[in-house]
PDB file with one MODEL, atoms N, CA, C and O in Angstrom:
MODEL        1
ATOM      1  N   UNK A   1      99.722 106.983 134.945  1.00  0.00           N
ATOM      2  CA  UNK A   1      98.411 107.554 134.695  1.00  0.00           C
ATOM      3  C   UNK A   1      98.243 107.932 133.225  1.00  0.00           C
ATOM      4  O   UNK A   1      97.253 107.673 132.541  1.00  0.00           O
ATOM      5  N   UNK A   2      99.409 108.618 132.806  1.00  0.00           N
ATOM      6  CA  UNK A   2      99.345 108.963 131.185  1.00  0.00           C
ATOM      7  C   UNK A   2      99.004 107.525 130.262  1.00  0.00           C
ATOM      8  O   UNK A   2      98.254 107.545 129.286  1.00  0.00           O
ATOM      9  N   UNK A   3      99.613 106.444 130.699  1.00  0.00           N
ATOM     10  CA  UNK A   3      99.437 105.437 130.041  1.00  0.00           C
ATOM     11  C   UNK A   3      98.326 104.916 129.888  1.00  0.00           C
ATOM     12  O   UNK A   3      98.170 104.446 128.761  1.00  0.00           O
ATOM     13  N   UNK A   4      97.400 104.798 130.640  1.00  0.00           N
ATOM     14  CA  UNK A   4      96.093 104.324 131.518  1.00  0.00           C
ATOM     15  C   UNK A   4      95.033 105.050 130.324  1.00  0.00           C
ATOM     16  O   UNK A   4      94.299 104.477 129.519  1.00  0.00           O
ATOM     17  N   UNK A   5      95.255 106.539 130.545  1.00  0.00           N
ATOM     18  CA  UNK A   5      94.834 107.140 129.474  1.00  0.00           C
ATOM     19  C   UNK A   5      94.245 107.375 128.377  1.00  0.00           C
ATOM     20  O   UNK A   5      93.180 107.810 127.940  1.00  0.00           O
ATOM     21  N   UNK A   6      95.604 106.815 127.922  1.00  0.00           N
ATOM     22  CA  UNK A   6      96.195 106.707 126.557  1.00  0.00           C
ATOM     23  C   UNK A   6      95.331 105.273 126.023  1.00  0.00           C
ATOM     24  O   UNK A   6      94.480 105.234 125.134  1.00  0.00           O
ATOM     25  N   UNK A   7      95.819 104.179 126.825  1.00  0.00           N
ATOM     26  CA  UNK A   7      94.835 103.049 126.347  1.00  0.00           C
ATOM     27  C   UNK A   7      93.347 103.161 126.481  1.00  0.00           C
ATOM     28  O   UNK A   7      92.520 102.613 125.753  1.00  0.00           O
ATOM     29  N   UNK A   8      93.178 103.729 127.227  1.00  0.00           N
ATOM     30  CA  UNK A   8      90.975 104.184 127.713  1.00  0.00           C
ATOM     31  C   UNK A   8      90.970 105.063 126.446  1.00  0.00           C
ATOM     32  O   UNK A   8      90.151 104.393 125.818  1.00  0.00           O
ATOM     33  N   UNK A   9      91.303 106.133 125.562  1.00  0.00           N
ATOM     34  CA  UNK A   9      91.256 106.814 124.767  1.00  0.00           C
ATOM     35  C   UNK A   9      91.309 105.864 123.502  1.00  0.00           C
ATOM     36  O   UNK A   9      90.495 106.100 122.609  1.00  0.00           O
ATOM     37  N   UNK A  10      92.223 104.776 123.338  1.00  0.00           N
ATOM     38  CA  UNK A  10      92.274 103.788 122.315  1.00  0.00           C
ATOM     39  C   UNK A  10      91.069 103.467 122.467  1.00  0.00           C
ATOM     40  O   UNK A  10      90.149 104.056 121.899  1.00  0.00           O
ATOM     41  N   UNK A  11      90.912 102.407 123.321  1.00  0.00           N
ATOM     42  CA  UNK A  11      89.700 101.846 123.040  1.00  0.00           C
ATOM     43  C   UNK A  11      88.706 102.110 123.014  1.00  0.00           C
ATOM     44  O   UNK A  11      87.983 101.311 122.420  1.00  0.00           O
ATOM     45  N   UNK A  12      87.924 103.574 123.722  1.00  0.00           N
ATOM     46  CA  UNK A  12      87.183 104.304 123.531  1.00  0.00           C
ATOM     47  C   UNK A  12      87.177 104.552 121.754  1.00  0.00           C
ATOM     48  O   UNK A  12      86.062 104.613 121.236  1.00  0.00           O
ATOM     49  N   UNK A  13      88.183 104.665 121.011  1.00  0.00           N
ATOM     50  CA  UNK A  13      88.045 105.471 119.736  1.00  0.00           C
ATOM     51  C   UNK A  13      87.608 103.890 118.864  1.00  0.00           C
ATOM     52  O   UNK A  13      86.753 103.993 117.984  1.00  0.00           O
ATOM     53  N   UNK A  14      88.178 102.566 119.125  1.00  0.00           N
ATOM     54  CA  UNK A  14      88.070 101.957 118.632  1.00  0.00           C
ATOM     55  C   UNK A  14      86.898 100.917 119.075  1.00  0.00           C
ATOM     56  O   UNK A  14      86.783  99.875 118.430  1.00  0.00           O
ATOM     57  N   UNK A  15      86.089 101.167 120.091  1.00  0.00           N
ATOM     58  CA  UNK A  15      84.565 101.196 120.211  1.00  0.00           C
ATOM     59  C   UNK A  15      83.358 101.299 119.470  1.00  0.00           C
ATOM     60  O   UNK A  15      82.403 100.609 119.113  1.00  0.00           O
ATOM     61  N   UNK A  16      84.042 103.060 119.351  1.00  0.00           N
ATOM     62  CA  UNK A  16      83.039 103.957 118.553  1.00  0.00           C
ATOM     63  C   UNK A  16      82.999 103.616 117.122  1.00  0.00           C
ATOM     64  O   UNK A  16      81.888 103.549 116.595  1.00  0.00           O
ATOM     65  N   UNK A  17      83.804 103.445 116.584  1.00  0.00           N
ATOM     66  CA  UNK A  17      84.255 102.565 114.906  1.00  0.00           C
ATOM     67  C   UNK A  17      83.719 101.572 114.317  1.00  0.00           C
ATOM     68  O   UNK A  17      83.518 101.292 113.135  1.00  0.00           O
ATOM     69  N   UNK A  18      83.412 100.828 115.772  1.00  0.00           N
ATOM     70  CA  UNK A  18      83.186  99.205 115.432  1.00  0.00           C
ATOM     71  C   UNK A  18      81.532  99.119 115.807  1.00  0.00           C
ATOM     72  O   UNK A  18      80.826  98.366 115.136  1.00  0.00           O
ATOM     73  N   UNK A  19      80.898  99.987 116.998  1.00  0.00           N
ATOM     74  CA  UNK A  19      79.870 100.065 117.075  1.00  0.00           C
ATOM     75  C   UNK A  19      78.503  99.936 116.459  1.00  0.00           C
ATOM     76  O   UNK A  19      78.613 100.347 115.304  1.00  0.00           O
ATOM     77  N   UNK A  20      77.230  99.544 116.698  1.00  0.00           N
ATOM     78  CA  UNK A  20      76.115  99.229 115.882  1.00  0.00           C
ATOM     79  C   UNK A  20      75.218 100.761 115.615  1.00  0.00           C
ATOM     80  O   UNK A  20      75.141 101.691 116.417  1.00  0.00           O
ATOM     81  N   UNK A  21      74.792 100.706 114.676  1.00  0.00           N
ATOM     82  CA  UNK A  21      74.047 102.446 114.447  1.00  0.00           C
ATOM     83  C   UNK A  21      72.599 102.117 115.723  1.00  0.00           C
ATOM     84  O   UNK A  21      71.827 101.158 115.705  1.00  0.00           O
ATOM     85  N   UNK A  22      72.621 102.919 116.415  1.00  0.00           N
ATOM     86  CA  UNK A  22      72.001 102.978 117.583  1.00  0.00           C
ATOM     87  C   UNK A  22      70.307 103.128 116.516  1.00  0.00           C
ATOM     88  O   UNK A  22      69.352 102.618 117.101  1.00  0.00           O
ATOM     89  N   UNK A  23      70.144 103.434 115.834  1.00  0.00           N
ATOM     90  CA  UNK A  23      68.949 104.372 114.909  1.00  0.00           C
ATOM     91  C   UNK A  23      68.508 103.793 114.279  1.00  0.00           C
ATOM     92  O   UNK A  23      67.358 103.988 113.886  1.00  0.00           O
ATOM     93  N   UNK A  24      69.521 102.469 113.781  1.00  0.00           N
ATOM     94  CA  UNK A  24      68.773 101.833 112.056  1.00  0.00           C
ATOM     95  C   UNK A  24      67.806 101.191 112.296  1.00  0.00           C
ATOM     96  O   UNK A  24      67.673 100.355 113.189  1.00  0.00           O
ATOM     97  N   UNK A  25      67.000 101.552 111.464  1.00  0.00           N
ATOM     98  CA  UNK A  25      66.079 100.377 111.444  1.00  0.00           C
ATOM     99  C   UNK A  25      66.101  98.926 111.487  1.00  0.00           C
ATOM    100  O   UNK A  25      67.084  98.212 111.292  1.00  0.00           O
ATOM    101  N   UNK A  26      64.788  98.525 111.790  1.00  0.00           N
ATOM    102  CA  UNK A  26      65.263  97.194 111.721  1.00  0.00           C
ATOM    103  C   UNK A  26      64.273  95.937 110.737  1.00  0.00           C
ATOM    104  O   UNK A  26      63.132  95.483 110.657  1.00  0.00           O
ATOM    105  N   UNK A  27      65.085  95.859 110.370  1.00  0.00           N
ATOM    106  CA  UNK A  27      64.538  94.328 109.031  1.00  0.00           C
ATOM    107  C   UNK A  27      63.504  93.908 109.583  1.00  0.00           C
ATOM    108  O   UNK A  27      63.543  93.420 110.713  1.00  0.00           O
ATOM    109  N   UNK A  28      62.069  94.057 108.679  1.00  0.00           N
ATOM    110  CA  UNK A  28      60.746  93.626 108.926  1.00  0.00           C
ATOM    111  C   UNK A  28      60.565  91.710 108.865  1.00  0.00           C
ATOM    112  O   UNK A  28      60.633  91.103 107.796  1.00  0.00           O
ATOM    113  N   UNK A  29      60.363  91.099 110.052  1.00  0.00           N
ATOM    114  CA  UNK A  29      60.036  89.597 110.134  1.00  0.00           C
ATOM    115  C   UNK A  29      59.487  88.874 109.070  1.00  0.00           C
ATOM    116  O   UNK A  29      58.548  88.104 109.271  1.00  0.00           O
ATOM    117  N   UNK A  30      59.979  89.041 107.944  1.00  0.00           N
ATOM    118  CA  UNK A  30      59.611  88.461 106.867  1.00  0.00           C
ATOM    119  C   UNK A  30      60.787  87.521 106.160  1.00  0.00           C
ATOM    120  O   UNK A  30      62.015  87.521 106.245  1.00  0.00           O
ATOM    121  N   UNK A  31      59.645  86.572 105.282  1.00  0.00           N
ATOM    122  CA  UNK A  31      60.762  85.068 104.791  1.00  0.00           C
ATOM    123  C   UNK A  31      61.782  85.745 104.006  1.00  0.00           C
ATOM    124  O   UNK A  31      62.805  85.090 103.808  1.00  0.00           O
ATOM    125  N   UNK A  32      61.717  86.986 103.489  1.00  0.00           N
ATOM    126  CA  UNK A  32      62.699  87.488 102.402  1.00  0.00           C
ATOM    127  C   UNK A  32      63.565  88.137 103.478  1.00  0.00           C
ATOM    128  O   UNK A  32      64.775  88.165 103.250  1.00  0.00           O
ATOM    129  N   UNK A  33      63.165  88.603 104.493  1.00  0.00           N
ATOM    130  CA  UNK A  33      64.505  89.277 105.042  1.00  0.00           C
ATOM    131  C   UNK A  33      64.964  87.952 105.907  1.00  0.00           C
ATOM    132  O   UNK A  33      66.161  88.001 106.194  1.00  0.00           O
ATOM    133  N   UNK A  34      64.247  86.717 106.411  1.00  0.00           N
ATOM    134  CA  UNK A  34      65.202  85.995 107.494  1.00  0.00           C
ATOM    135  C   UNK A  34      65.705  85.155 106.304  1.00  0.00           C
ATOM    136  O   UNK A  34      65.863  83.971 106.602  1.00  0.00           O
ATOM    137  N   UNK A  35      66.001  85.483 105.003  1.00  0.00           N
ATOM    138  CA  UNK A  35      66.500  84.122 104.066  1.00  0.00           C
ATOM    139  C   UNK A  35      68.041  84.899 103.522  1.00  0.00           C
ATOM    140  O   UNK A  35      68.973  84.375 102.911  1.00  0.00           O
ATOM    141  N   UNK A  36      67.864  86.544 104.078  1.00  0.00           N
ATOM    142  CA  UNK A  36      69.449  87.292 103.557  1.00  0.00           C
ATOM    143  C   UNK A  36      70.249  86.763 104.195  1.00  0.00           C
ATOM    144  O   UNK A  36      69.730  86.359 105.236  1.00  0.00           O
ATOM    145  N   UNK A  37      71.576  86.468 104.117  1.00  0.00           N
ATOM    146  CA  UNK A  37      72.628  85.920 104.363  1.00  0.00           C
ATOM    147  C   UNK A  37      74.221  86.887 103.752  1.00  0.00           C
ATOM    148  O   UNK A  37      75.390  86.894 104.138  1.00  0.00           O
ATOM    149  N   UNK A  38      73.596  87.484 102.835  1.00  0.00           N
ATOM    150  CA  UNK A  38      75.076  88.079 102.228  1.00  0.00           C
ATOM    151  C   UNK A  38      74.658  89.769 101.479  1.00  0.00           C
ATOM    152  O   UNK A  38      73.604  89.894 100.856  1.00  0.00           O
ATOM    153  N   UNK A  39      75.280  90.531 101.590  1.00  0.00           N
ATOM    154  CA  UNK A  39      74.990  92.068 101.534  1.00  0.00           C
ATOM    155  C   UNK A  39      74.335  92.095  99.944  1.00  0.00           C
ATOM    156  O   UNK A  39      73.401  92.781  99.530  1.00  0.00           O
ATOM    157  N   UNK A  40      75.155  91.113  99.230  1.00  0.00           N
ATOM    158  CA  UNK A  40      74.349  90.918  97.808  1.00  0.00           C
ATOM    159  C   UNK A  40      72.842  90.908  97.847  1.00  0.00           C
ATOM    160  O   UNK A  40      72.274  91.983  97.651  1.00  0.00           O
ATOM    161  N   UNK A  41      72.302  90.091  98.021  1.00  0.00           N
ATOM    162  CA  UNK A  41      71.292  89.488  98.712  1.00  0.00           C
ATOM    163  C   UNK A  41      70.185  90.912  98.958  1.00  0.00           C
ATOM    164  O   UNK A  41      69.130  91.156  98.373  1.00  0.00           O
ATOM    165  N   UNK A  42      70.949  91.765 100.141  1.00  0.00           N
ATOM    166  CA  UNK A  42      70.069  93.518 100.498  1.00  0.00           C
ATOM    167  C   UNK A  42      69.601  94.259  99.176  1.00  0.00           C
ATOM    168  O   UNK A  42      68.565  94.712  98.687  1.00  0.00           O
ATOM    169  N   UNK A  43      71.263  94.097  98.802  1.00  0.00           N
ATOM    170  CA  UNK A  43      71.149  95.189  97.462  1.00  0.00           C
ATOM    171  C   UNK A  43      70.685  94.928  96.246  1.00  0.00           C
ATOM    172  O   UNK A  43      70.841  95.693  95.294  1.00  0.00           O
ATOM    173  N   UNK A  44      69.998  93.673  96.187  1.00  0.00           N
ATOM    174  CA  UNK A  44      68.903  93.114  95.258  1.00  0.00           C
ATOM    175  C   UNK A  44      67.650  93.969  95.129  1.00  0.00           C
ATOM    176  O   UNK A  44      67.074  94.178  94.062  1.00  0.00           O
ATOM    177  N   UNK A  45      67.219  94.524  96.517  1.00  0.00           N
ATOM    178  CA  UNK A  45      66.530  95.244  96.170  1.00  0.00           C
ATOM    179  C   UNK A  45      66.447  96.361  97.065  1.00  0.00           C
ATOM    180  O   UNK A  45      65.331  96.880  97.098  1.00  0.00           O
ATOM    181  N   UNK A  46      67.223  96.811  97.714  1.00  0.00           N
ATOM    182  CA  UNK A  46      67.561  98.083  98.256  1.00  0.00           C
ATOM    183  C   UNK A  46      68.839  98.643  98.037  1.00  0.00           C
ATOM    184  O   UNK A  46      69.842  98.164  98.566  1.00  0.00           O
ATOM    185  N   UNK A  47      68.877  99.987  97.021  1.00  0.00           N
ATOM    186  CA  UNK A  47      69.466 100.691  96.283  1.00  0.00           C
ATOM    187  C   UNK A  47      70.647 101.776  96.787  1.00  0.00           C
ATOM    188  O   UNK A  47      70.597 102.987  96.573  1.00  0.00           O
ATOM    189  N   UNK A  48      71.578 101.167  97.408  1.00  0.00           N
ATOM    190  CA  UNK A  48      72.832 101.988  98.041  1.00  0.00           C
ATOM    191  C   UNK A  48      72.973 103.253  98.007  1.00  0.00           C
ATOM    192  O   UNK A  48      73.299 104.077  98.861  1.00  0.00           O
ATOM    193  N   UNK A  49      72.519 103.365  96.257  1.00  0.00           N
ATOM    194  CA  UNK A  49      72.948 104.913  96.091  1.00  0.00           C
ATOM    195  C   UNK A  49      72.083 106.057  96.321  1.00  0.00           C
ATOM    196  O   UNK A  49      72.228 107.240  96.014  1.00  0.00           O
ATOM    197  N   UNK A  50      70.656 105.119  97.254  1.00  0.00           N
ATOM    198  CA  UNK A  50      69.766 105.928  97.904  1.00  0.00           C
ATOM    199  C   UNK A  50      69.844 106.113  99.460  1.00  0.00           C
ATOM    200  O   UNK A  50      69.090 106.672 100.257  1.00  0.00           O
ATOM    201  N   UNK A  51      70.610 105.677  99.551  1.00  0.00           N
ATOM    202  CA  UNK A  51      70.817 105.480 101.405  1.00  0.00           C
ATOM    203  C   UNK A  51      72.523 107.084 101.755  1.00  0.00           C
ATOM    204  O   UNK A  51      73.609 107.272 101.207  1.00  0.00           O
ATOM    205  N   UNK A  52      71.943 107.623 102.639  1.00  0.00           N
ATOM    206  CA  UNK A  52      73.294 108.112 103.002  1.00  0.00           C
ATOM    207  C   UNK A  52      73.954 106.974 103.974  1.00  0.00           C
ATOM    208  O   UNK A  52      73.552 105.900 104.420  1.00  0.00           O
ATOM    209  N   UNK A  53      75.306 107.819 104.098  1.00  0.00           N
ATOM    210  CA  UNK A  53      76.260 106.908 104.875  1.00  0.00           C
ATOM    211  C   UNK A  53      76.340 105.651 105.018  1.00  0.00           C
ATOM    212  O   UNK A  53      76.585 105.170 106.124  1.00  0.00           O
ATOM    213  N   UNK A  54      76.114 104.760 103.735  1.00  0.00           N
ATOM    214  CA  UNK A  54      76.259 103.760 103.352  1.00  0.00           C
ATOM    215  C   UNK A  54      77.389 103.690 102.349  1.00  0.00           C
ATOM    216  O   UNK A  54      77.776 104.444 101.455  1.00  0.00           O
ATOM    217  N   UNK A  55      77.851 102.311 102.896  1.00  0.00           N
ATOM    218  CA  UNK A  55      78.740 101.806 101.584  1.00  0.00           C
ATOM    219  C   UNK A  55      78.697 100.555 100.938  1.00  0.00           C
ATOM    220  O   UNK A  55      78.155  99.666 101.595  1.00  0.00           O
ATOM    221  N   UNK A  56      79.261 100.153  99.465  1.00  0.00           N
ATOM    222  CA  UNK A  56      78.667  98.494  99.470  1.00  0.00           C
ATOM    223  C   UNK A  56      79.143  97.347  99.784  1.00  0.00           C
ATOM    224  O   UNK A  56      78.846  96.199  99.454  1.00  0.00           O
ATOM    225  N   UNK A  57      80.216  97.965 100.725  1.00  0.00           N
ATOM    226  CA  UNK A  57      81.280  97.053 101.541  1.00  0.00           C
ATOM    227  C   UNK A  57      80.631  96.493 103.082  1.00  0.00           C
ATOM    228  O   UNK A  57      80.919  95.407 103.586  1.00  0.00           O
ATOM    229  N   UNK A  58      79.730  97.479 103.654  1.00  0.00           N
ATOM    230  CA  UNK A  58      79.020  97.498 105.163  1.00  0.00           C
ATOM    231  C   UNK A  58      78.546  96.426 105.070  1.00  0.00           C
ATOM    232  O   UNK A  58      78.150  96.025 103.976  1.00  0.00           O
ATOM    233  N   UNK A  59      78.454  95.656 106.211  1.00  0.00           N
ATOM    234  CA  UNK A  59      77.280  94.767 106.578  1.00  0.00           C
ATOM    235  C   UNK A  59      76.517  95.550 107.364  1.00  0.00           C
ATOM    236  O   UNK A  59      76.670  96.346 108.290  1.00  0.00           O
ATOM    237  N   UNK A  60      75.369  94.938 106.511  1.00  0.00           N
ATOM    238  CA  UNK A  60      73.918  95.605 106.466  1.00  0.00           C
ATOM    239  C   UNK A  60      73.283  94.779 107.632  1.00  0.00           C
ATOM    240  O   UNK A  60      72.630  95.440 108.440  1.00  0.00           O
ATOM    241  N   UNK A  61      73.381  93.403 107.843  1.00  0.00           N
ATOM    242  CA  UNK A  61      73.059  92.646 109.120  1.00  0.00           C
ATOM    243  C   UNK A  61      73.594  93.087 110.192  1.00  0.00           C
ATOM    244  O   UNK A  61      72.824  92.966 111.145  1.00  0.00           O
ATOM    245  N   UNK A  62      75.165  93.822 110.609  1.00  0.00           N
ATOM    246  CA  UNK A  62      75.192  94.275 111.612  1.00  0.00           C
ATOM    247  C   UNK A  62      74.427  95.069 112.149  1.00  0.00           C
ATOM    248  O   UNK A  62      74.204  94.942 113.353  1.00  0.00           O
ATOM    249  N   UNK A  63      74.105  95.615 111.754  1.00  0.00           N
ATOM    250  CA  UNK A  63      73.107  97.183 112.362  1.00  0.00           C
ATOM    251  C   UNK A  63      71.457  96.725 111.952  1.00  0.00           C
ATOM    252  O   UNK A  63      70.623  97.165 112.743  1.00  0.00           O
ATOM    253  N   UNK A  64      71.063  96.112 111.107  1.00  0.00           N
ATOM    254  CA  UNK A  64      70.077  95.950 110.626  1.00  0.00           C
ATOM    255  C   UNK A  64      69.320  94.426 110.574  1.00  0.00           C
ATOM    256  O   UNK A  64      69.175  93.689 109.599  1.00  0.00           O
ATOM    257  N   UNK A  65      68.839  94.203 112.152  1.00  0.00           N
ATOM    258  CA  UNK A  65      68.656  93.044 112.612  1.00  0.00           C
ATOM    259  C   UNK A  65      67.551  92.927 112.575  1.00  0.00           C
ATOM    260  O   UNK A  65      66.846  93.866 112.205  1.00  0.00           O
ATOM    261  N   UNK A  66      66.963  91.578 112.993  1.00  0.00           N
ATOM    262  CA  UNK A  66      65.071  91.147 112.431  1.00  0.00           C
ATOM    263  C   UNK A  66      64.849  91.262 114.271  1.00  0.00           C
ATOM    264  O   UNK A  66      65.752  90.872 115.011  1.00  0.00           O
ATOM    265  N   UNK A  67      64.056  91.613 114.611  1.00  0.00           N
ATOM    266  CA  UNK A  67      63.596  91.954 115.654  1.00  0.00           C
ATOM    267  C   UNK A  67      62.010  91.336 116.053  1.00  0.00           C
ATOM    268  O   UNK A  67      61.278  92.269 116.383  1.00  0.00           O
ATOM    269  N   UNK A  68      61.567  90.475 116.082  1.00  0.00           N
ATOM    270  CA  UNK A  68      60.619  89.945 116.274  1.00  0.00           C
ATOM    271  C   UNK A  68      59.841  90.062 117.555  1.00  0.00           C
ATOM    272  O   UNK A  68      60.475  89.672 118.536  1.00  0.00           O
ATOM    273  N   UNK A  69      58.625  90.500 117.792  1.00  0.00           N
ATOM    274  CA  UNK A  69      57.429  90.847 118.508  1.00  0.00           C
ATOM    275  C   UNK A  69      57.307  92.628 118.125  1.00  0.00           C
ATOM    276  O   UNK A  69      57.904  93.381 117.356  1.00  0.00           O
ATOM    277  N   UNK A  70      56.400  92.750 118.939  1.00  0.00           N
ATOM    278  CA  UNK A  70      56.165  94.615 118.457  1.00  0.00           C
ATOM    279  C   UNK A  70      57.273  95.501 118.625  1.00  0.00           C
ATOM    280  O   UNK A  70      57.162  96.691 118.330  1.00  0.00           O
TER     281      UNK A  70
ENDMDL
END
């Protein structure tokens, strides 16, 4: 049972780590956002050092997907 645990507690922690930000917004259906491909690309014109809990290592496409209809 301790073992059982122990692994549900792993992967629980390593879930939460890897997880998508439930909150972020999401990239407006436009040719400039479906043409990003690389985090370079974001920070062309959205400014890191204005964002909290960002870094310039994140992918910004994980969490920050084009969502198309309303």
């Amino acid at each position: 049972m301790k073992k059982l645990t122990l692994v549900f507690i792993t992967l629980l922690l390593a879930g939460c780590i890897v997880r998508m930000g439930a909150f972020a917004p999401h990239r407006p259906d436009t040719a400039d956002h479906r043409g990003v491909t690389q985090n370079a690309q974001c920070l062309e014109c959205h400014k890191i050092d204005k964002m909290s809990d960002h870094k310039p290592d994140d992918n910004c496409m994980r969490c920050h997907r084009i969502v198309k209809g309303v």
